[in-house]
Every structure is written in C-alpha cells, then in structure tokens.
N, CA, C and O of each residue as an XYZ file, in Angstrom:
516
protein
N      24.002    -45.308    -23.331
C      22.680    -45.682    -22.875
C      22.716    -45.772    -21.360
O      23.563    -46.341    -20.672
N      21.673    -45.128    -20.981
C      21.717    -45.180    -19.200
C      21.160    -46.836    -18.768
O      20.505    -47.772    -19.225
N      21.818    -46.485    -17.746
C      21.137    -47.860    -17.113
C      19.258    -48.336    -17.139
O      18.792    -49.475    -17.172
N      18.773    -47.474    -17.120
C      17.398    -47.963    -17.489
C      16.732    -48.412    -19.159
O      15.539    -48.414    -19.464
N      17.715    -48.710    -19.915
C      17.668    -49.152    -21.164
C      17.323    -47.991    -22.194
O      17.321    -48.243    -23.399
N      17.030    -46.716    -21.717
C      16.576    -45.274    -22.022
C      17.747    -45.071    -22.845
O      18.831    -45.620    -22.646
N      17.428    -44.072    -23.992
C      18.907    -43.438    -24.698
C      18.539    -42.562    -24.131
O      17.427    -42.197    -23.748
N      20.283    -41.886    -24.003
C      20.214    -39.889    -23.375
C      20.387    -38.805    -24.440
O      21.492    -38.894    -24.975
N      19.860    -38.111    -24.766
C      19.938    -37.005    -25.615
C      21.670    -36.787    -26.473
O      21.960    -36.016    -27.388
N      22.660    -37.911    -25.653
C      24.096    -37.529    -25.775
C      24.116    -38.594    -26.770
O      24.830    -38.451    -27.762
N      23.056    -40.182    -26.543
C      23.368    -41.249    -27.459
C      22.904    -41.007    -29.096
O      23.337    -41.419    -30.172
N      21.653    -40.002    -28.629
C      20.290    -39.719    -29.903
C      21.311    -39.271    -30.630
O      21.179    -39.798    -31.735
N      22.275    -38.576    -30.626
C      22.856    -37.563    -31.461
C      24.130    -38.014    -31.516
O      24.927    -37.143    -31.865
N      24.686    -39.284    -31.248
C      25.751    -39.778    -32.058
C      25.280    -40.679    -32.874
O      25.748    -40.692    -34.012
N      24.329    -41.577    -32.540
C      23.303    -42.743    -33.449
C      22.539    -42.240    -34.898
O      22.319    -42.890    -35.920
N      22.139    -40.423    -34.474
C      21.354    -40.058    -35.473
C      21.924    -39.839    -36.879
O      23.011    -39.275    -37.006
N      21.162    -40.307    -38.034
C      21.607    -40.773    -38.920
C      20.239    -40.019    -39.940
O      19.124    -40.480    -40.185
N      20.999    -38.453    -40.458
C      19.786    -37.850    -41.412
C      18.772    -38.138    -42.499
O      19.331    -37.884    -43.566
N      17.596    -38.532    -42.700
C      16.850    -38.943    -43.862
C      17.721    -38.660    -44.863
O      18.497    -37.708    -44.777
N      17.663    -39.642    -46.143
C      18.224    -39.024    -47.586
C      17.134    -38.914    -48.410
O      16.269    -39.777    -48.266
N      16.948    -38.000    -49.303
C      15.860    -38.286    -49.841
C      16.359    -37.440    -51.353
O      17.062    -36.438    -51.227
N      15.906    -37.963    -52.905
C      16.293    -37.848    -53.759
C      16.430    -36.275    -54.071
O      15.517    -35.480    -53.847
N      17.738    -35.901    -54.641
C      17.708    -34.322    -54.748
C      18.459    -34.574    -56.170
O      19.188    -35.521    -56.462
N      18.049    -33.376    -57.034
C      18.871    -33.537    -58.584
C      19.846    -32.307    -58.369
O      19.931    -31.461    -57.479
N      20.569    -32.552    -59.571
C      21.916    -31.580    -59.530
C      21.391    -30.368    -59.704
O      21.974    -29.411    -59.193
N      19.594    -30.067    -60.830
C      19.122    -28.680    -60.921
C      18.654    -28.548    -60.328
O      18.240    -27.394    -60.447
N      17.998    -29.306    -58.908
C      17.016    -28.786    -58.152
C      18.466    -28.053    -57.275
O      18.444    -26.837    -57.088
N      19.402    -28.692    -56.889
C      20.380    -27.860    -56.127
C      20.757    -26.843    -56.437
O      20.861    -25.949    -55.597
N      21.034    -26.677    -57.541
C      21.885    -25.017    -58.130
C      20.772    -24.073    -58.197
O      20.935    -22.870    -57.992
N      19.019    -24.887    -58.641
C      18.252    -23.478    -58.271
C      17.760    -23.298    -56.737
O      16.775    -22.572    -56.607
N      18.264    -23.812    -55.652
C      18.193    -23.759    -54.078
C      19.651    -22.668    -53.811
O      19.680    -21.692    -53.061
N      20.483    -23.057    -54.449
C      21.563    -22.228    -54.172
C      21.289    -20.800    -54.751
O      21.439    -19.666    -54.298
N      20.823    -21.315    -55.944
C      20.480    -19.078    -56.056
C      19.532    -18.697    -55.715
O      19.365    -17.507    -55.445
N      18.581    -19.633    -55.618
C      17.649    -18.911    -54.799
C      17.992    -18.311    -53.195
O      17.677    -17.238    -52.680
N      18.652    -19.301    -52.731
C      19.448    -18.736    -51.303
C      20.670    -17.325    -51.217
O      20.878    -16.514    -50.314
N      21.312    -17.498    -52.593
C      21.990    -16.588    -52.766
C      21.265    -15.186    -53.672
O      22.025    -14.458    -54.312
N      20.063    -14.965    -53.653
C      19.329    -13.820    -54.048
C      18.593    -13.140    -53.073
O      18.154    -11.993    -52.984
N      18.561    -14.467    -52.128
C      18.024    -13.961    -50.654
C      18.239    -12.945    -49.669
O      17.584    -12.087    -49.078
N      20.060    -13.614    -49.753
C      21.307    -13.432    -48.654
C      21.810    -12.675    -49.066
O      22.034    -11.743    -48.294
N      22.291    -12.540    -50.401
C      23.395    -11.715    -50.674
C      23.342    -10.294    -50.893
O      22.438    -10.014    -51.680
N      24.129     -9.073    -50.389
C      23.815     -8.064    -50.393
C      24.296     -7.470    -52.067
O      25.043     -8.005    -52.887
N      23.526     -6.164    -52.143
C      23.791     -5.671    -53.485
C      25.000     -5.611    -53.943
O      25.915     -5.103    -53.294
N      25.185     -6.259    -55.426
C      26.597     -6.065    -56.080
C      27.198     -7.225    -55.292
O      28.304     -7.204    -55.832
N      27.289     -8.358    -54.289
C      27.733     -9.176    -54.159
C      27.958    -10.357    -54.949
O      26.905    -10.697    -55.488
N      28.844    -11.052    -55.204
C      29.204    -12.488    -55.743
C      28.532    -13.433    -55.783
O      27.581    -13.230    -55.028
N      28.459    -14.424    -56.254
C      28.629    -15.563    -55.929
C      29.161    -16.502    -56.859
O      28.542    -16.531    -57.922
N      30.354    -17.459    -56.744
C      30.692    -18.204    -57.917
C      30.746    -19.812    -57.226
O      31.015    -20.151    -56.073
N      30.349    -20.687    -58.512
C      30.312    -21.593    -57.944
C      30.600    -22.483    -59.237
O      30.576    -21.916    -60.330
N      30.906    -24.029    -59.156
C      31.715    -25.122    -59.983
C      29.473    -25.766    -60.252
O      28.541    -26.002    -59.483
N      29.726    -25.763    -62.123
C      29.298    -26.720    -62.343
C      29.524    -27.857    -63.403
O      29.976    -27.683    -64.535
N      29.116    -29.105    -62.820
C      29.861    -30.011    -64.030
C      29.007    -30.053    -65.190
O      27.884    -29.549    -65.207
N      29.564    -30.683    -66.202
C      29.172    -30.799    -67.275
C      29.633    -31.641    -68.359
O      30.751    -31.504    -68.856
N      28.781    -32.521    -68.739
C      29.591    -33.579    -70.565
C      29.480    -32.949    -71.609
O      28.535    -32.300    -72.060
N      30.639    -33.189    -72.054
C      30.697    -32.582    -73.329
C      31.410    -33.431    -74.591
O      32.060    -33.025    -75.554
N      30.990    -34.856    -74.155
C      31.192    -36.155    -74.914
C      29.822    -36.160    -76.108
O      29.797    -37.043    -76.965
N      28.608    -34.979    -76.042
C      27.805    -34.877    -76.759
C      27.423    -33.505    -77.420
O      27.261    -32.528    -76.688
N      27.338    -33.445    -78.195
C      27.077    -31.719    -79.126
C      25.627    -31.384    -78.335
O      24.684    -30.968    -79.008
N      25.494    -31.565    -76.994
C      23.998    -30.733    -76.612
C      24.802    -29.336    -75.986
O      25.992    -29.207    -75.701
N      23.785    -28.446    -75.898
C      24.416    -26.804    -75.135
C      23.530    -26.732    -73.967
O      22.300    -26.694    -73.966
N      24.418    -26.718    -72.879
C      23.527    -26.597    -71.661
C      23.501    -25.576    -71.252
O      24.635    -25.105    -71.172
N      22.726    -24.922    -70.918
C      22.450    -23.088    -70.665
C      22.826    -23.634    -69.387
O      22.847    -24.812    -69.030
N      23.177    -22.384    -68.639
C      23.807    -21.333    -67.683
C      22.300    -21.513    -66.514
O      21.230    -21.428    -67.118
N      22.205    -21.702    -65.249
C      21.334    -21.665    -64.569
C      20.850    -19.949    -64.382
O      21.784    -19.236    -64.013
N      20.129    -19.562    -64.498
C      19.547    -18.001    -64.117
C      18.552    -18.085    -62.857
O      18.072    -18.995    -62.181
N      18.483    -16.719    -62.878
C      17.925    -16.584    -61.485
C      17.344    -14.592    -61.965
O      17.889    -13.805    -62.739
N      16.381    -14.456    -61.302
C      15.690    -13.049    -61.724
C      16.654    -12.141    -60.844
O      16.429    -10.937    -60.977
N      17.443    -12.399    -60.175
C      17.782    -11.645    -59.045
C      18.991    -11.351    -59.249
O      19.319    -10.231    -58.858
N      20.236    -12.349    -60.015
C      21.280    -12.381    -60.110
C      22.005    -12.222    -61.170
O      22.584    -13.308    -61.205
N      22.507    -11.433    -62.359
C      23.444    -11.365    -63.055
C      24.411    -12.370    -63.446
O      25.128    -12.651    -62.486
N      24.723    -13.072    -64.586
C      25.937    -13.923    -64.892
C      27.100    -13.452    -65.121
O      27.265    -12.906    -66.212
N      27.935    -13.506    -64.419
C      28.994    -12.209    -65.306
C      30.045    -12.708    -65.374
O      31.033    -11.976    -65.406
N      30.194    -14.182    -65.420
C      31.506    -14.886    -65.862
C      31.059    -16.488    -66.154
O      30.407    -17.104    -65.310
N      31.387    -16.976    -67.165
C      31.812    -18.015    -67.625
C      32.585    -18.626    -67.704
O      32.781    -18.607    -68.919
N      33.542    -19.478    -67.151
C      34.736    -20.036    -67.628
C      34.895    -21.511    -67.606
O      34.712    -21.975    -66.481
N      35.179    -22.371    -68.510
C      34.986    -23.548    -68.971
C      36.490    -24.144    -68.613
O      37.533    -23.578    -68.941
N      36.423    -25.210    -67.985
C      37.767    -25.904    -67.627
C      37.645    -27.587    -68.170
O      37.337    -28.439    -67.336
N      37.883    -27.942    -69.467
C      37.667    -29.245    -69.997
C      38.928    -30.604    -69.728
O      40.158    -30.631    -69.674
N      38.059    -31.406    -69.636
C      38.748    -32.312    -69.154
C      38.759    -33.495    -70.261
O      39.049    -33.121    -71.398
N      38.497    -34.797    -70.093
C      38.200    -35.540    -71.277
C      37.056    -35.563    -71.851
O      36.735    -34.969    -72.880
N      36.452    -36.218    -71.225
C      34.505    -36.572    -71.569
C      33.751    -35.570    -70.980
O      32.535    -35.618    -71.161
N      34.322    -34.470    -70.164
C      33.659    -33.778    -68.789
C      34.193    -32.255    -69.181
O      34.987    -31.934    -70.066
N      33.550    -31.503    -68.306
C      34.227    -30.154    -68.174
C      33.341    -30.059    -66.896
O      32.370    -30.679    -66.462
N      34.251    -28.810    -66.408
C      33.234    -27.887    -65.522
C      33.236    -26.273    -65.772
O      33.963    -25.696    -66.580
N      32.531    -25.827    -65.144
C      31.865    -24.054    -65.643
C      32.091    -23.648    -64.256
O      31.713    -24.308    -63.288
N      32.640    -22.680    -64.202
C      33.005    -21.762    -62.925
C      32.175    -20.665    -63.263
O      32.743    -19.920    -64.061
N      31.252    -20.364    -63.005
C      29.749    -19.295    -62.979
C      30.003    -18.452    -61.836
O      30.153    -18.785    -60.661
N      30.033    -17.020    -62.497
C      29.937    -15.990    -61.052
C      29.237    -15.292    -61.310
O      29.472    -14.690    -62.357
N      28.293    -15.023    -60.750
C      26.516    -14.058    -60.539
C      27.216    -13.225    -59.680
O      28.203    -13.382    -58.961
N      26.283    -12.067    -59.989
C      26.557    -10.854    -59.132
C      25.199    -10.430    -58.487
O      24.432    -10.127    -59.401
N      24.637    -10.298    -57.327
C      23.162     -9.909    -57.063
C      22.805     -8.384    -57.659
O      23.538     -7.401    -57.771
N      21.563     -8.549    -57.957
C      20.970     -7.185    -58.535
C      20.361     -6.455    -57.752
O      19.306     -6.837    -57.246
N      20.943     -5.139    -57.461
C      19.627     -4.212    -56.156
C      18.738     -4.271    -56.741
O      18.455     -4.059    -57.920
N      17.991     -4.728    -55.483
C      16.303     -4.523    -55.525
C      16.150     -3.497    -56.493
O      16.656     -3.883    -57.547
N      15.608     -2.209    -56.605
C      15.423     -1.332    -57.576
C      15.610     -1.184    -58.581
O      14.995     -0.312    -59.194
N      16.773     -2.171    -59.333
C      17.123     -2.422    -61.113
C      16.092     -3.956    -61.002
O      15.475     -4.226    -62.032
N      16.002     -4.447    -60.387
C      14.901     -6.105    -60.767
C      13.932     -5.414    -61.265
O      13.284     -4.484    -60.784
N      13.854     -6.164    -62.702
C      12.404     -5.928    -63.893
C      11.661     -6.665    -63.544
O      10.453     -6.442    -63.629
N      12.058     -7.545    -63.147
C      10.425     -9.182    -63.140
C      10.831     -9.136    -61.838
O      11.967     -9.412    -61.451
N       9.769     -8.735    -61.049
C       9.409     -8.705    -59.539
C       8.689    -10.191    -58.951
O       8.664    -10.500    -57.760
N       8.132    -11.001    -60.051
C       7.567    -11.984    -59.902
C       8.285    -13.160    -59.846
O       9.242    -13.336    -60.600
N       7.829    -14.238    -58.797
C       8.836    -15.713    -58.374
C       9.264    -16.249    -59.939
O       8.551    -16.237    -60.943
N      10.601    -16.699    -59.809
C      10.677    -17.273    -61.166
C       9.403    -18.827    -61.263
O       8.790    -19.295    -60.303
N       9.343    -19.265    -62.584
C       8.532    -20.866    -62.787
C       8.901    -21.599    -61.630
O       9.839    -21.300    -60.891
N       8.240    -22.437    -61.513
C       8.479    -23.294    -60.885
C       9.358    -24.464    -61.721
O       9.116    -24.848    -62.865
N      10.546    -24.969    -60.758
C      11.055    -26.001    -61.261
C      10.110    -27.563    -61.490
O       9.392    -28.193    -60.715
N      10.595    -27.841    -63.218
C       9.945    -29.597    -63.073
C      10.713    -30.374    -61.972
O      11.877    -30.414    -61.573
N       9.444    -31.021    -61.636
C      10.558    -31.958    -60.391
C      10.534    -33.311    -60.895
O       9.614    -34.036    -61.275
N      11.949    -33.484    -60.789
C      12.678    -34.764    -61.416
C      12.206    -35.976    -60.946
O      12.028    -36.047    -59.730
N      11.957    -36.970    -61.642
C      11.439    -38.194    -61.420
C      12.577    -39.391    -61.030
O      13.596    -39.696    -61.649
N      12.109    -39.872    -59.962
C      13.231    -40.747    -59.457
C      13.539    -40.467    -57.655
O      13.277    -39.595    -56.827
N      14.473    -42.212    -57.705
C      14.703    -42.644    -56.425
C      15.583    -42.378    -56.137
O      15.706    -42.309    -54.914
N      16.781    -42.046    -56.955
C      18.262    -43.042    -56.586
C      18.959    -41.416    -57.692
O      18.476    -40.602    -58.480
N      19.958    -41.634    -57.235
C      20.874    -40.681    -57.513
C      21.147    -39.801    -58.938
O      21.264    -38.626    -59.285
N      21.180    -41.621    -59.732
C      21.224    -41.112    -61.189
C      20.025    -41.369    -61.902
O      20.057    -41.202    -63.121
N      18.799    -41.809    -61.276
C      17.980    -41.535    -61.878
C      17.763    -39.819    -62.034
O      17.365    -39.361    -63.105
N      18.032    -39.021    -60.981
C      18.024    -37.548    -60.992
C      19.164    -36.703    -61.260
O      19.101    -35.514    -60.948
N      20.119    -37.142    -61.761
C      21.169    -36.572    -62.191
C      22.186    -37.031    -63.309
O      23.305    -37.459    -63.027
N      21.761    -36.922    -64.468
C      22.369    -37.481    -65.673
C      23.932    -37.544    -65.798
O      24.580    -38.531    -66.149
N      24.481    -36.153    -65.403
C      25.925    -36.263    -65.610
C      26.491    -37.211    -64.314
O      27.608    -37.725    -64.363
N      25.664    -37.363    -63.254
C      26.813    -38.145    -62.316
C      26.584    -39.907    -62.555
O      27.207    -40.862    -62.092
N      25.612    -39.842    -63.324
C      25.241    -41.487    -63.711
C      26.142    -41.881    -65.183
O      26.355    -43.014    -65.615
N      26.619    -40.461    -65.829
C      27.279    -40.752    -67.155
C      28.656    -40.489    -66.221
O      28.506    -41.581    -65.674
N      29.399    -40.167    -65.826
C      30.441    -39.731    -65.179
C      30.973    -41.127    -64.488
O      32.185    -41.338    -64.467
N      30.148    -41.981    -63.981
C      30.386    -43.078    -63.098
C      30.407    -44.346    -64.221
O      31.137    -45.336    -64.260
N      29.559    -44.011    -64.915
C      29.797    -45.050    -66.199
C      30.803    -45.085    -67.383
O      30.784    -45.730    -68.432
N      31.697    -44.177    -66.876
C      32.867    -43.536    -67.980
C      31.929    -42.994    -69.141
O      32.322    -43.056    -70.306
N      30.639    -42.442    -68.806
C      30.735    -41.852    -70.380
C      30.573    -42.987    -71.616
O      31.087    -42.740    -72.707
N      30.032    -43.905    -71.452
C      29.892    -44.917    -72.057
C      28.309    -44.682    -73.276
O      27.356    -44.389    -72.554
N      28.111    -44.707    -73.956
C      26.928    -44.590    -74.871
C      26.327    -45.774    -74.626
O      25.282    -46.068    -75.206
C-alpha cells in the first residue's frame, strides 16, 4: 500500500481473492466438451478421469457431446468408488449429423458443493446410506 492509503495495482493482485460460485460435477464435464469440440482439431483426443459410486446398482451413462466420439471406456474400481478414464475423439465437421446445439443442461439446484455434486458429498461421507 502506498503511502497515501491507496492500494497499487501490485497490492490488488496479491489480495485478490476470485468469486466462488456453485458449479456441479455435470455442469463441468459438459464445459469441458463443449470446449474440447471447439478446440480440438479433427481426429484429436481427449481423455479425461471421471468419478463414480458404485456402492449402488444405478448405471451412469457416459457424458456425450454431438461433436465428439467415445472411443474408450475404462473402469478402475476401488471400494465404494471407481473412476472411468473416457477418451473422445473429435468428429470433422463434415461427418456431424446433428448440426444443432446439443439441450440445454438442467441447472443444478444449490449453494454449496454437495448440494451440486452427489458423488463428492457421498465420497466425503464414506458412502454411508
């Protein structure tokens, strides 16, 4: 802080401290392919870790995207948990059938972390019923 009680552009930006504001685990993975259908050039990758419980007989589909191909699955289980190593491949423009934005995502209700994200609120609770 300078001597005139003023902050300097050098203080703003060690003090600054980013809004948080509630994000769910699906609103992220469909930001990520949507970013990665954007960016990525034809026939490119992308693989990425998602978690998952499997302390319950539900089947959780695979995130899709109009743009991107699934072309690997692989399941790595743990106790109460697993995770899915998902690798999409982008589709040239010219093979895309549905030219149109995918739905719109429901947007998740809630403040706080696990109100918007089930597995990290069961994950922190051991998985507890």
């Amino acid at each position: 802080m300078s001597g005139s009680g003023q902050f300097s552009d050098e203080d703003r930006q060690d003090k600054y401290i980013p809004p948080k504001k509630p994000y769910s685990l699906e609103a992220m993975l469909d930001d990520i392919l949507d970013f990665a259908a954007s960016t990525l050039i034809d026939h490119a990758r992308l693989s990425l870790w998602m978690p998952t419980a499997n302390d319950e007989a539900i089947e959780l589909g695979v995130p899709i995207h109009h743009c991107l191909d699934v072309i690997s699955v692989c399941v790595q289980p743990f106790n109460k948990w697993s995770r899915r190593l998902l690798t999409y491949q982008r589709i040239p423009d010219h093979e895309i059938k549905d030219r149109s934005r995918p739905k719109s995502r429901t947007v998740a209700e809630g403040s706080k972390a696990d109100d918007l994200n089930a597995f990290r609120k069961r994950y922190f609770q051991g998985f507890k019923t």
